[in-house]
C-alpha positions in Angstrom: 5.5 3.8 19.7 3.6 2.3 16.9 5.2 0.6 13.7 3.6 0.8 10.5 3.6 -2.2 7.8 3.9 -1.4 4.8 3.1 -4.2 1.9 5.2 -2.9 -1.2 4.0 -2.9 -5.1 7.3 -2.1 -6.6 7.2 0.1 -10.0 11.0 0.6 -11.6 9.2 2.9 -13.8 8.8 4.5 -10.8 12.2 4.8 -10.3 13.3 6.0 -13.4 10.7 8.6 -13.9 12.4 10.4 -10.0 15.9 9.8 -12.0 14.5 11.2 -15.6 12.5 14.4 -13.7 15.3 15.0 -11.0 18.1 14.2 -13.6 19.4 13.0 -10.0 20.9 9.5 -9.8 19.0 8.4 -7.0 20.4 4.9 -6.9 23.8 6.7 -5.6 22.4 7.4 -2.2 23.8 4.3 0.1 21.6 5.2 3.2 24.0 7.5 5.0 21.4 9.6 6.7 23.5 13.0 7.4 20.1 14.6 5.0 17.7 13.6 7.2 19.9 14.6 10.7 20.6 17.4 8.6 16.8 18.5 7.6 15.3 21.4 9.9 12.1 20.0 8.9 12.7 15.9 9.4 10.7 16.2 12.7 7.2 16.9 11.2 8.0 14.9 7.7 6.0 10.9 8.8 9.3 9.7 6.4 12.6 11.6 6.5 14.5 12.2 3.2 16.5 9.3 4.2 13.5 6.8 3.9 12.0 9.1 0.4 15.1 8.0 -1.1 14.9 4.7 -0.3 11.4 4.6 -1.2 12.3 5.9 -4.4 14.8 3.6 -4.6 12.6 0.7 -4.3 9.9 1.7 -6.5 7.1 2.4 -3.9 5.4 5.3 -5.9 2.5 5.2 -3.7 3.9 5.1 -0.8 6.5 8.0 -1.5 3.2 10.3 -3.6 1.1 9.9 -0.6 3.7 11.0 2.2 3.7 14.4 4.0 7.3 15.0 3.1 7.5 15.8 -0.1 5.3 18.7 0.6 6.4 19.8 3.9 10.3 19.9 2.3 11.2 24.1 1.8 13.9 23.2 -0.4 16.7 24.8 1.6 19.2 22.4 -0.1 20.7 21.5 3.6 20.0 17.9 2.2 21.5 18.5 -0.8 24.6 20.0 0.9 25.5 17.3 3.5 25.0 14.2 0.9 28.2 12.9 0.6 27.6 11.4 -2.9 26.5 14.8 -4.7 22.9 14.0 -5.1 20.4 17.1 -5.3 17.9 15.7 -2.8 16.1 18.9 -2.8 16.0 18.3 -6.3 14.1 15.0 -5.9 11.9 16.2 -3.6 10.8 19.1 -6.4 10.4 16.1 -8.8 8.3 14.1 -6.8 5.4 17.1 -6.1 5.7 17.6 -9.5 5.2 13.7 -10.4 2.1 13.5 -7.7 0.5 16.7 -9.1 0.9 14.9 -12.7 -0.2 11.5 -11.8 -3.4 12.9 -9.9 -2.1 11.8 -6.3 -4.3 14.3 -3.7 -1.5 16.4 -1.8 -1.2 14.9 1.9 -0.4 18.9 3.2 -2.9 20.5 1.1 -2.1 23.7 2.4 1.2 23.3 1.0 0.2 23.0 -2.2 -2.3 26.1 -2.4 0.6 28.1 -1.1 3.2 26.8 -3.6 0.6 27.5 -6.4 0.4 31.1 -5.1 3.1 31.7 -4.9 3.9 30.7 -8.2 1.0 32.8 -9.6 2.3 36.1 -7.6 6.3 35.7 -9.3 4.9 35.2 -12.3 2.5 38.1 -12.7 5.0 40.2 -10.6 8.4 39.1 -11.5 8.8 38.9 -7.1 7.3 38.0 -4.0 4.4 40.7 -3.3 3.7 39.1 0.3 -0.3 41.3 0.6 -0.9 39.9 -2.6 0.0 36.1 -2.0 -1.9 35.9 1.6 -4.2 37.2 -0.3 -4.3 34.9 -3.2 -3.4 31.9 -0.6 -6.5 32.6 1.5 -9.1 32.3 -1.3 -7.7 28.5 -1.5 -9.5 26.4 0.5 -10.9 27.1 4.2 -7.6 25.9 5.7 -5.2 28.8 4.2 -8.6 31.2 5.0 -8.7 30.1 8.7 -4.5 30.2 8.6 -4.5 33.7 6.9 -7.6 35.2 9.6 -5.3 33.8 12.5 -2.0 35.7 11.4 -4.3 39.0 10.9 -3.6 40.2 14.2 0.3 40.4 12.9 -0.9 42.6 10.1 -0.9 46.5 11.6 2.4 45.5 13.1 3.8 44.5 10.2 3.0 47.7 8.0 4.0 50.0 10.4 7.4 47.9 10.5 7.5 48.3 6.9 7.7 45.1 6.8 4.8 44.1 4.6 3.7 46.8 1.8 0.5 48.0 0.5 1.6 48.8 -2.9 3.5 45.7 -5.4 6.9 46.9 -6.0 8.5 48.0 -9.4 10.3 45.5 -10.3 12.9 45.6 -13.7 12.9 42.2 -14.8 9.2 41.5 -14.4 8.7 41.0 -18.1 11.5 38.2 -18.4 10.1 36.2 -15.3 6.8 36.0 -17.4 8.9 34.6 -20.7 10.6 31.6 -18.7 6.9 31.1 -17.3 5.7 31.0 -20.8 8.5 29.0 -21.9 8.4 26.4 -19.3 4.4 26.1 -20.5 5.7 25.6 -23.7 8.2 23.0 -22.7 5.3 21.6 -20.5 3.0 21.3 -23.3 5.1 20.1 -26.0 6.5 16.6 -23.5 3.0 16.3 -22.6 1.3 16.3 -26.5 4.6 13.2 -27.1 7.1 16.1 -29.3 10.3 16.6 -28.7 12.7 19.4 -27.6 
């Protein structure tokens, strides 16, 4: 078993950005641990939400901006569920990708991150997941999602003939409104980031 020592370089702006994105008191969490025994995922994360939190808690932005977790978390909520003080870990975890993208910190699970921007490129021009057109889009990101997306291709006659995966993008209803709360989060975006207000 090796240890890792970690010198910290504490930042309680740090700290209250996490509490201002999240709009999660973070200082709540007393160590408990039932989200990280409760987190599918905890075993391939190199810090468990348990430790984010406390990382958070201590100010150590780079430590927390450069760690796996935050990108291998799927934001199934278990987390979020099992904390016995009501904090939306899940929530936190959102709000730190979203602080590392912001603050220029290079993903530690790149693939992650192409996916999560593809898929946020298929709902919005779709309005749903349209699963051809995202392993598409997600294979075109970098030679890791290619190499991922070539290896699954032996799934893919299996799948159609299932049903399971369609050629043509469904119809959906609502498409147009998923593309005004895109919009209007780009507006929201742009408006914090040129110093206005709400």
């Amino acid at each position: 078993m090796t240890t890792t020592t970690v010198i910290p370089s504490v930042s309680r702006e740090f700290l209250l950005a996490v509490q201002q994105e999240s709009q999660q008191n973070v200082l709540r969490c007393y160590q408990c641990g039932k989200c990280s025994a409760g987190c599918p995922l905890a075993y391939a994360m190199d810090l468990g939400p348990r430790r984010v939190m406390r990382a958070v808690q201590l100010g150590l932005k780079d430590y927390v901006l450069s760690c796996t977790s935050i990108w291998i978390c799927v934001s199934c909520e278990t987390c979020s569920v099992r904390c016995p003080r009501e904090i939306d870990i899940a929530r936190v975890m959102e709000s730190l990708r979203m602080i590392s993208v912001e603050e220029g910190f290079s993903p530690a699970e790149k693939e992650v991150e192409i996916f999560h921007r593809a898929f946020l490129e298929v709902i919005e021009k779709r309005g749903r997941a349209f699963e051809t057109e995202l392993v598409a889009s997600y294979s075109m990101g970098g030679v890791g999602a290619l190499r991922t997306s070539m290896g699954n291709i032996a799934l893919l006659p299996g799948m159609l003939s299932k049903g399971k995966l369609a050629i043509v993008p469904p119809s959906v209803s609502g498409a147009n409104d998923v593309k005004k709360i895109f919009a209007k989060v780009r507006e929201i975006e742009q408006r914090e980031t040129s110093g206005g207000s709400e």
